[in-house]
Biopython code that builds the backbone (N, CA, C, O; Angstrom):
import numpy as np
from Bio.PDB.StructureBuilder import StructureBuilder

atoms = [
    (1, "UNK", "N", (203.696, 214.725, 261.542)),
    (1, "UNK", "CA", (203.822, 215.507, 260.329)),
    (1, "UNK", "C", (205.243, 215.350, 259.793)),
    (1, "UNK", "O", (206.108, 215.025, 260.606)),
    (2, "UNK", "N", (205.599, 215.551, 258.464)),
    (2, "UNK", "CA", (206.806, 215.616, 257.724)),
    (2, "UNK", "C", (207.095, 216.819, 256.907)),
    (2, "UNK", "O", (206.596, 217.059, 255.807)),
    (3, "UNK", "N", (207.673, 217.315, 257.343)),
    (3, "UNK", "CA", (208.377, 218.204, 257.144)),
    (3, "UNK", "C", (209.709, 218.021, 255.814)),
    (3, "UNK", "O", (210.815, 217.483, 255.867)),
    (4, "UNK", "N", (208.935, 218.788, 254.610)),
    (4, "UNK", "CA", (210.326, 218.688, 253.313)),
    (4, "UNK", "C", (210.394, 220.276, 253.150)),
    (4, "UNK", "O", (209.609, 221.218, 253.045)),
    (5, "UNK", "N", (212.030, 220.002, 253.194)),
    (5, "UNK", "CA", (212.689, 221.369, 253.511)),
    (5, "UNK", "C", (213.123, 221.520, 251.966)),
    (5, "UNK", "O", (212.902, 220.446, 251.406)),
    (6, "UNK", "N", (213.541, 222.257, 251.279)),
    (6, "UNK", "CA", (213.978, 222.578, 249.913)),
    (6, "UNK", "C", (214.521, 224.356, 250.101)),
    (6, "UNK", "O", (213.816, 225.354, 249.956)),
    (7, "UNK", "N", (216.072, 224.286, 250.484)),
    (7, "UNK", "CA", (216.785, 225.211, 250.578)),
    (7, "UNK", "C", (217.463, 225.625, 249.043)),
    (7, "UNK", "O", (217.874, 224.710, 248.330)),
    (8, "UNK", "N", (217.549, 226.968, 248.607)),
    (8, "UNK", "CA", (217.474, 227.278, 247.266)),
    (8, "UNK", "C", (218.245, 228.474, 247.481)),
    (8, "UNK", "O", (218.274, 229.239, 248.445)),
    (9, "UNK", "N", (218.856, 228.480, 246.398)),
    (9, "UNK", "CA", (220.014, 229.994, 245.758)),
    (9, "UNK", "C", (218.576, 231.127, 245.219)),
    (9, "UNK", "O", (218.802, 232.212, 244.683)),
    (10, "UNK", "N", (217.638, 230.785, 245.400)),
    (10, "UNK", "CA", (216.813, 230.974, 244.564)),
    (10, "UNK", "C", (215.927, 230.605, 243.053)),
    (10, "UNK", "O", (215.154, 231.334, 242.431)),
    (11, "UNK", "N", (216.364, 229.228, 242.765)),
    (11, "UNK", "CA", (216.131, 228.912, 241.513)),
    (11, "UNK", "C", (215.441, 227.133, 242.080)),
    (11, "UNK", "O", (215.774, 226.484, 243.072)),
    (12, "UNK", "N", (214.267, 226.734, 240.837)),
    (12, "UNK", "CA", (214.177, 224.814, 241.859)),
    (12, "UNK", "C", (213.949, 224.441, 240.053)),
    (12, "UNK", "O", (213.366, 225.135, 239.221)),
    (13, "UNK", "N", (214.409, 223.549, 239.925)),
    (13, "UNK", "CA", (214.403, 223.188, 238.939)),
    (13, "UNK", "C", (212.717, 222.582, 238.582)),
    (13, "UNK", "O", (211.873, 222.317, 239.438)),
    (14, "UNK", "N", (212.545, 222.466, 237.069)),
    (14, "UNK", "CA", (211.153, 221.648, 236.420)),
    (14, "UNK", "C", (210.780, 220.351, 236.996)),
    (14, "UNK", "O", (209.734, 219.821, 237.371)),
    (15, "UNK", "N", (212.271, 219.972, 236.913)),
    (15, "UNK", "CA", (211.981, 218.531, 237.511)),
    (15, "UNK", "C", (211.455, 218.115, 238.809)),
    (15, "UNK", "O", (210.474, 217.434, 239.111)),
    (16, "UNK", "N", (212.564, 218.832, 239.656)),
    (16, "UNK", "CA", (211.939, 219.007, 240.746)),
    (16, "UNK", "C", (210.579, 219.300, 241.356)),
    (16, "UNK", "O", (210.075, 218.609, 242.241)),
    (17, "UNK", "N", (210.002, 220.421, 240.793)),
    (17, "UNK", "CA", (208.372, 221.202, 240.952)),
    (17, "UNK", "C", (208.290, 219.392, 240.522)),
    (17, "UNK", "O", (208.839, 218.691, 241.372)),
    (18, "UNK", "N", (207.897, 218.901, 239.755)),
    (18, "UNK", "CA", (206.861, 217.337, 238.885)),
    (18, "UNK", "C", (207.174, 216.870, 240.168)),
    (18, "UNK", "O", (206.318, 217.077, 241.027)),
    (19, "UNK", "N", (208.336, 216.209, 240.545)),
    (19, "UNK", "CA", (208.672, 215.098, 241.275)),
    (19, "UNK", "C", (207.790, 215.553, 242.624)),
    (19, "UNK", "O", (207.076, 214.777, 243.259)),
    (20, "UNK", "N", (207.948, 216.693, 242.870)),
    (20, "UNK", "CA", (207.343, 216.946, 244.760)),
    (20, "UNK", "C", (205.827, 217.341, 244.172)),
    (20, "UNK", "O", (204.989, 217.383, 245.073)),
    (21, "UNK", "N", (205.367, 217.607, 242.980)),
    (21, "UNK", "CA", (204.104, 217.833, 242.851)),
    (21, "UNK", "C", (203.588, 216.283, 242.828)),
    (21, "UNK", "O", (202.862, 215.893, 243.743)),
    (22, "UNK", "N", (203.959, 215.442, 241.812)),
    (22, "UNK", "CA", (203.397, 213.745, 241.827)),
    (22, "UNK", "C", (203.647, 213.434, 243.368)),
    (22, "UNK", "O", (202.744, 212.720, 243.804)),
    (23, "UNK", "N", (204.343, 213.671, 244.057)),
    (23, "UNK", "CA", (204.599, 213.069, 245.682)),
    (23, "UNK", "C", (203.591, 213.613, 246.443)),
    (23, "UNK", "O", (202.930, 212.946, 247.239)),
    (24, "UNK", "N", (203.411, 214.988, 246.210)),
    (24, "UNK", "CA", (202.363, 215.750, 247.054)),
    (24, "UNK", "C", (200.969, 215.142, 246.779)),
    (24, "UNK", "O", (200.137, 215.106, 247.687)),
    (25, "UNK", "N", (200.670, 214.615, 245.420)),
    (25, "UNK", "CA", (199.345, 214.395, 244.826)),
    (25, "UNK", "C", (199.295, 212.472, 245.264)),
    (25, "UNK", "O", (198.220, 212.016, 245.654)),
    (26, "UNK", "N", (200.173, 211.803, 245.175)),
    (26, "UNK", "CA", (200.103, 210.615, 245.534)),
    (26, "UNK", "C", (200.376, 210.204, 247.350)),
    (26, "UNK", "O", (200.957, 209.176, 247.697)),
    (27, "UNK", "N", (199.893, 211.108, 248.204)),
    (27, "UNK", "CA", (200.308, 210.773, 249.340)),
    (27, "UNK", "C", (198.929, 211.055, 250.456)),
    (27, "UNK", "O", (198.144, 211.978, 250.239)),
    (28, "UNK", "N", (198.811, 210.331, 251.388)),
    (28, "UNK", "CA", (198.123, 210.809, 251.962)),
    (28, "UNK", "C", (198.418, 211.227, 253.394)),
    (28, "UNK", "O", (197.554, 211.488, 254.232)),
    (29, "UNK", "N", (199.838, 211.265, 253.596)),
    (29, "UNK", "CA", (200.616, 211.591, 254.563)),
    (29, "UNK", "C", (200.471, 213.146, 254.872)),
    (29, "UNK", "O", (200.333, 213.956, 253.955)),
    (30, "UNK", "N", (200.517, 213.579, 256.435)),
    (30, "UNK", "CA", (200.830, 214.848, 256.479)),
    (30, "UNK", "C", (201.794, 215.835, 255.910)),
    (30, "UNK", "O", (202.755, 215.802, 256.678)),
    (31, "UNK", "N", (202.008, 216.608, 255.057)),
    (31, "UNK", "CA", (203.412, 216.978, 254.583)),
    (31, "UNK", "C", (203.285, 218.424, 254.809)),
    (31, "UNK", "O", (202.162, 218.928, 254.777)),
    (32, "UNK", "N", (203.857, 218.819, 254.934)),
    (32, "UNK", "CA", (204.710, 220.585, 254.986)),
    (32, "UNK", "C", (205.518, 220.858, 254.269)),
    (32, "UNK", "O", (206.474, 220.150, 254.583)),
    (33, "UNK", "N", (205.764, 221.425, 253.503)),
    (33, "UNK", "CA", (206.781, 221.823, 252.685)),
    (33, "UNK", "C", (207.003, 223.568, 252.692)),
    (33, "UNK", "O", (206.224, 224.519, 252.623)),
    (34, "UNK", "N", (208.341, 223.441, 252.803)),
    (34, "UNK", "CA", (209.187, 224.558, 252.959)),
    (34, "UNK", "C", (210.039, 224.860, 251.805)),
    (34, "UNK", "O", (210.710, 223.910, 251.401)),
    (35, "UNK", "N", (210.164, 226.017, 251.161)),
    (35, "UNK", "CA", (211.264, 226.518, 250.330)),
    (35, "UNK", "C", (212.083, 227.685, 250.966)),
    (35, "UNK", "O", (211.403, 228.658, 251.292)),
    (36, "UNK", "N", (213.652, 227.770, 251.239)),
    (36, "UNK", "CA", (213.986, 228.434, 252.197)),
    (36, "UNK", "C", (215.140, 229.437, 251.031)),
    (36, "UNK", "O", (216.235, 228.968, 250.720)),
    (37, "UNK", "N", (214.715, 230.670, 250.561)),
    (37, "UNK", "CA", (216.223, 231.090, 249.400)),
    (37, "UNK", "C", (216.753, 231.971, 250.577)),
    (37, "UNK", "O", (216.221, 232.291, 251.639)),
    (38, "UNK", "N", (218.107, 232.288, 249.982)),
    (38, "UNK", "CA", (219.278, 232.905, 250.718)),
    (38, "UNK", "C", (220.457, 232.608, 250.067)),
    (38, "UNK", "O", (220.362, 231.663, 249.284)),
    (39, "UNK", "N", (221.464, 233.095, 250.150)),
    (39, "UNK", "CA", (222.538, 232.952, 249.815)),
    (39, "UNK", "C", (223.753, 231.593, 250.415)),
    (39, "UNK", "O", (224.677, 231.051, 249.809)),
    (40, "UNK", "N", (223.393, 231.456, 251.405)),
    (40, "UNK", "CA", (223.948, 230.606, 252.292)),
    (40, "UNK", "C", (223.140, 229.000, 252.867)),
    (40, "UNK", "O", (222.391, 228.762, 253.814)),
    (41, "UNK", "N", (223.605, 228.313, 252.001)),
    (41, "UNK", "CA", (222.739, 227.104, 252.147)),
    (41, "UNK", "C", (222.669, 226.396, 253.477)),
    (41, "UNK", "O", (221.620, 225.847, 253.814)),
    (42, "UNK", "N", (223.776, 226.383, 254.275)),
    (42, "UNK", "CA", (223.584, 226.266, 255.405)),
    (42, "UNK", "C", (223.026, 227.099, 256.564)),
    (42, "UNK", "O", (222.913, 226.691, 257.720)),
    (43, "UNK", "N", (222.688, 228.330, 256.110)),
    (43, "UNK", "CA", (221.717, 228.797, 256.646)),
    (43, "UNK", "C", (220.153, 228.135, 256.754)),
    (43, "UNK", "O", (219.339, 227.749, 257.592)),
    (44, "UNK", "N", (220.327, 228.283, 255.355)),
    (44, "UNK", "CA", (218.588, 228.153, 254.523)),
    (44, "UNK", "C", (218.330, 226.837, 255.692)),
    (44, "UNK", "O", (217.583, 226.874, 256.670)),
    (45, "UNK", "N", (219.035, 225.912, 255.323)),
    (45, "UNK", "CA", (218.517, 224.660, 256.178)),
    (45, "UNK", "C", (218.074, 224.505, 257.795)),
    (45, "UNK", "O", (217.026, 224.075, 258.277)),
    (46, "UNK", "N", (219.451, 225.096, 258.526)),
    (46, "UNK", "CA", (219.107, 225.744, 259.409)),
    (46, "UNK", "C", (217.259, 226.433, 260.414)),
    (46, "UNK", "O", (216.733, 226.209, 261.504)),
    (47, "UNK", "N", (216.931, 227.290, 259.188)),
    (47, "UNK", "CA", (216.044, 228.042, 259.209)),
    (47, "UNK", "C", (214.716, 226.988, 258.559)),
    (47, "UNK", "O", (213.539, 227.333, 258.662)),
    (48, "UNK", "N", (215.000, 226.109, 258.112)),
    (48, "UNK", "CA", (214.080, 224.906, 258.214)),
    (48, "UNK", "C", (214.010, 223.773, 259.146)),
    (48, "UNK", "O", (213.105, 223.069, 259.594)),
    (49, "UNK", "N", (214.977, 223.829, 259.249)),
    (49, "UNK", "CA", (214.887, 223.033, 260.607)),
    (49, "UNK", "C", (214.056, 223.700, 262.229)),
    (49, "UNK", "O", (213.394, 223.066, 263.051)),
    (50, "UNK", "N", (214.367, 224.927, 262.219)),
    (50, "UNK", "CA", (214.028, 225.393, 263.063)),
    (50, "UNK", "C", (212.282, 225.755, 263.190)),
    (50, "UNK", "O", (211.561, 225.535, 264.163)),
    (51, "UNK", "N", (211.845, 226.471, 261.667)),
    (51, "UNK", "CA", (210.640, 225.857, 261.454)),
    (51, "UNK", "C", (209.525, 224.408, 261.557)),
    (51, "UNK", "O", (208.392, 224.330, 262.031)),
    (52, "UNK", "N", (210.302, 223.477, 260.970)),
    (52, "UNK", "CA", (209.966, 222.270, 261.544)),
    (52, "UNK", "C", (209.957, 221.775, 262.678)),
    (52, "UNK", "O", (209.361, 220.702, 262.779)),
    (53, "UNK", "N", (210.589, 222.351, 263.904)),
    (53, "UNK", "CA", (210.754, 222.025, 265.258)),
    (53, "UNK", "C", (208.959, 223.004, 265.545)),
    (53, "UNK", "O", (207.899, 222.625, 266.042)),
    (54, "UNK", "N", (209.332, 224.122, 265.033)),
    (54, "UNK", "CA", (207.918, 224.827, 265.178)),
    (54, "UNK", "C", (206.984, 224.553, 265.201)),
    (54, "UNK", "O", (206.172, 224.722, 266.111)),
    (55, "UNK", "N", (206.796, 223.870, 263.839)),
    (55, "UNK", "CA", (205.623, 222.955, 263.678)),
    (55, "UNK", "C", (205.410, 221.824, 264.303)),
    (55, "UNK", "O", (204.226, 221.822, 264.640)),
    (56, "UNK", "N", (205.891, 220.939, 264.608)),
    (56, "UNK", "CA", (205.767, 219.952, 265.310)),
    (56, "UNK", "C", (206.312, 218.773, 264.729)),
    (56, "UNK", "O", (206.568, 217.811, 265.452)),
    (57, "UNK", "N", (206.558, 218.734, 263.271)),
    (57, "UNK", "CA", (207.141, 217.789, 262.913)),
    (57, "UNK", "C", (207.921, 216.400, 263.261)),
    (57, "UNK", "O", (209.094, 216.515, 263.618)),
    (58, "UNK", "N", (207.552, 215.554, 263.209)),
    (58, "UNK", "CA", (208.112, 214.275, 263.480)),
    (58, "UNK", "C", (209.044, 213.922, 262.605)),
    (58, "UNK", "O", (209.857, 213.103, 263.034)),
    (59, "UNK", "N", (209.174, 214.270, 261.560)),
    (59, "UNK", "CA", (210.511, 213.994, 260.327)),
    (59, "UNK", "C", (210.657, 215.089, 259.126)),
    (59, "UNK", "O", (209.819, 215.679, 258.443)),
    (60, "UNK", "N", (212.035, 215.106, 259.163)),
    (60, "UNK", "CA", (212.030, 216.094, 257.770)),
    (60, "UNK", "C", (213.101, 215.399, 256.916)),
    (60, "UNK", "O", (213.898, 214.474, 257.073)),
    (61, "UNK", "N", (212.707, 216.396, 255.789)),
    (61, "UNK", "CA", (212.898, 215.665, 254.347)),
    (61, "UNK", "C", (213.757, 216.527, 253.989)),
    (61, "UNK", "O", (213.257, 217.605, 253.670)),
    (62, "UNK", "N", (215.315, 216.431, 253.892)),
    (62, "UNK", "CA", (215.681, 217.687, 252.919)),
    (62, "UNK", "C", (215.839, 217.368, 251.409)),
    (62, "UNK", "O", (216.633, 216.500, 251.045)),
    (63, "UNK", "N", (215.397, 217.779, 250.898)),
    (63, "UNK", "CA", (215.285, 217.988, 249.360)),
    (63, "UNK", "C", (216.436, 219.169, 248.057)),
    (63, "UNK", "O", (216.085, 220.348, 248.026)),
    (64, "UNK", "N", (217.289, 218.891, 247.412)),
    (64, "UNK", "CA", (218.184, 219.394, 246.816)),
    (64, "UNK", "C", (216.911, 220.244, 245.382)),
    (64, "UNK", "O", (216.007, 219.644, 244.800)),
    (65, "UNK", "N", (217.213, 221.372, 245.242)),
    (65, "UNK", "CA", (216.838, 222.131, 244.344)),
    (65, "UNK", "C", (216.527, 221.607, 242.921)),
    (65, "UNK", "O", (215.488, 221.810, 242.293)),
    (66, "UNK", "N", (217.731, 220.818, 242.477)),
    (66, "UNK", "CA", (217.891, 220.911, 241.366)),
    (66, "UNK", "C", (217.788, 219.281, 240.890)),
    (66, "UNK", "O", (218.238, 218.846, 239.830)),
    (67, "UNK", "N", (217.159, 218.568, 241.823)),
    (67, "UNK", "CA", (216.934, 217.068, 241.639)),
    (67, "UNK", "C", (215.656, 216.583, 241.063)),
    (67, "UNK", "O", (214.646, 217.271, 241.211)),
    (68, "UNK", "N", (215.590, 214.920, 240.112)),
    (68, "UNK", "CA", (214.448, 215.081, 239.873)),
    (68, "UNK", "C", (214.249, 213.297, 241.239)),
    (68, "UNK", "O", (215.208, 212.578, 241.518)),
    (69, "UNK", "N", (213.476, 213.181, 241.527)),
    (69, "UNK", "CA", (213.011, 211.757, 242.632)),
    (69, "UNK", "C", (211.538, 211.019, 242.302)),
    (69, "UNK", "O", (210.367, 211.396, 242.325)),
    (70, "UNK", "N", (212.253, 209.722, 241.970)),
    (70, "UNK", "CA", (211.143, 208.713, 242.177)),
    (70, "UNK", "C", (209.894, 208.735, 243.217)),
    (70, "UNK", "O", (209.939, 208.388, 244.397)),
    (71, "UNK", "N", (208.658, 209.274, 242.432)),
    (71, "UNK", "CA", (207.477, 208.789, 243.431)),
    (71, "UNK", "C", (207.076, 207.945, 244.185)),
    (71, "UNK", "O", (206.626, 207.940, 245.330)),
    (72, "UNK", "N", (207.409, 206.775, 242.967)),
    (72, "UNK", "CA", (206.863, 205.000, 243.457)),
    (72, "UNK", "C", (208.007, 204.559, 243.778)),
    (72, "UNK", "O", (207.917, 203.391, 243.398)),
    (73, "UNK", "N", (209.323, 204.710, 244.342)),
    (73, "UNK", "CA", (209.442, 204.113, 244.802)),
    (73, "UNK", "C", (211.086, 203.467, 243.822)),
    (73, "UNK", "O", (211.975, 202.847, 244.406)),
    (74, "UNK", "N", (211.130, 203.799, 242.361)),
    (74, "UNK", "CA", (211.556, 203.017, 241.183)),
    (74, "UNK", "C", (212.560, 203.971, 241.431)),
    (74, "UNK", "O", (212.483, 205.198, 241.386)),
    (75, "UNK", "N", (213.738, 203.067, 241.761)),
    (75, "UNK", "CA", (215.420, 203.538, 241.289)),
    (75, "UNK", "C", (216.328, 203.604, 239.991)),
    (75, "UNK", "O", (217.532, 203.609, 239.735)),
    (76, "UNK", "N", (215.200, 203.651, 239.349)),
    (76, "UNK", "CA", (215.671, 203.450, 238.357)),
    (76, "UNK", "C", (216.340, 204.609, 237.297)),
    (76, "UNK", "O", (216.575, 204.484, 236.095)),
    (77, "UNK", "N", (216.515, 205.543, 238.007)),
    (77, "UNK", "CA", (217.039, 206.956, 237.506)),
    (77, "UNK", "C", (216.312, 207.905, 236.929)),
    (77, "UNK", "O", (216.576, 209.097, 237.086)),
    (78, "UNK", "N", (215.020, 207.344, 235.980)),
    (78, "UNK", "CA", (214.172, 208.014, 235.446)),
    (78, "UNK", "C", (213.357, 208.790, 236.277)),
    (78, "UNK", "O", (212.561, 209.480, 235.640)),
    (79, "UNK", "N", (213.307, 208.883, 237.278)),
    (79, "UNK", "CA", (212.573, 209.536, 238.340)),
    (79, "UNK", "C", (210.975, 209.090, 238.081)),
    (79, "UNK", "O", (210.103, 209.946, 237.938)),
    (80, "UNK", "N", (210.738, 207.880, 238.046)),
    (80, "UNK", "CA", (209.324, 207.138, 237.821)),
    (80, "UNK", "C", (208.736, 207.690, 236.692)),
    (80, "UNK", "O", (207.517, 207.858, 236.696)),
    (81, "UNK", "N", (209.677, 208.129, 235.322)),
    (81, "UNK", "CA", (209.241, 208.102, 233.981)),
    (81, "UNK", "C", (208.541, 206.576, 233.436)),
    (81, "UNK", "O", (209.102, 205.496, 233.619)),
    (82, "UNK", "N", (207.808, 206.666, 233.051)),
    (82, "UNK", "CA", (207.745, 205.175, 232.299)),
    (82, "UNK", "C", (206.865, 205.374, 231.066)),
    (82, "UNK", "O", (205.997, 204.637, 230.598)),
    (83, "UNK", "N", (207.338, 206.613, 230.647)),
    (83, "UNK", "CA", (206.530, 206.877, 228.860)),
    (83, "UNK", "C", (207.684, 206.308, 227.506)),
    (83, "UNK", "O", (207.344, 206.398, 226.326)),
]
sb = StructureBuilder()
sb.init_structure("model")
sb.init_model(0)
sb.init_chain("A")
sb.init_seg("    ")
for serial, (resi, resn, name, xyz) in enumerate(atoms, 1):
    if name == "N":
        sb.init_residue(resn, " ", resi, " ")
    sb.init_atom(name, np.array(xyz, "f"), 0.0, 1.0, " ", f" {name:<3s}", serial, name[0])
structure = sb.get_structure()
């Protein structure tokens, strides 16, 4: 299983939700996903990590709040826009 952690002030950006929603919908990989808010980001992570040990996870993903990420794969900055 993979484990994506997404530690937050409380706020995840639009982009973000698209990018891990197209990833979630194009995958057929086990995934878990975690959103961890708190004040203290090195907490938050922490407290995902420790979850993911829980679960059983074989890899985790940490993921920044406010990022948008290529589905396919394309570095191309657009975050696999191609309209």
């Amino acid at each position: 299983m993979i484990t994506v952690g997404i530690p937050t002030y409380g706020l995840i950006t639009t982009e973000c939700v698209i990018s891990l929603t197209r990833f979630l919908m194009t995958t057929d990989l086990p995934i878990h996903v975690i959103f961890n808010q708190g004040l203290y980001i090195d907490y938050n992570r922490n407290q995902i990590v420790d979850e993911a040990l829980k679960n059983g996870s074989e890899y985790l993903l940490f993921l920044d709040s406010d990022i948008q990420f290529p589905v396919d794969g394309d570095d191309s900055g657009n975050g696999g826009y191609r309209g």
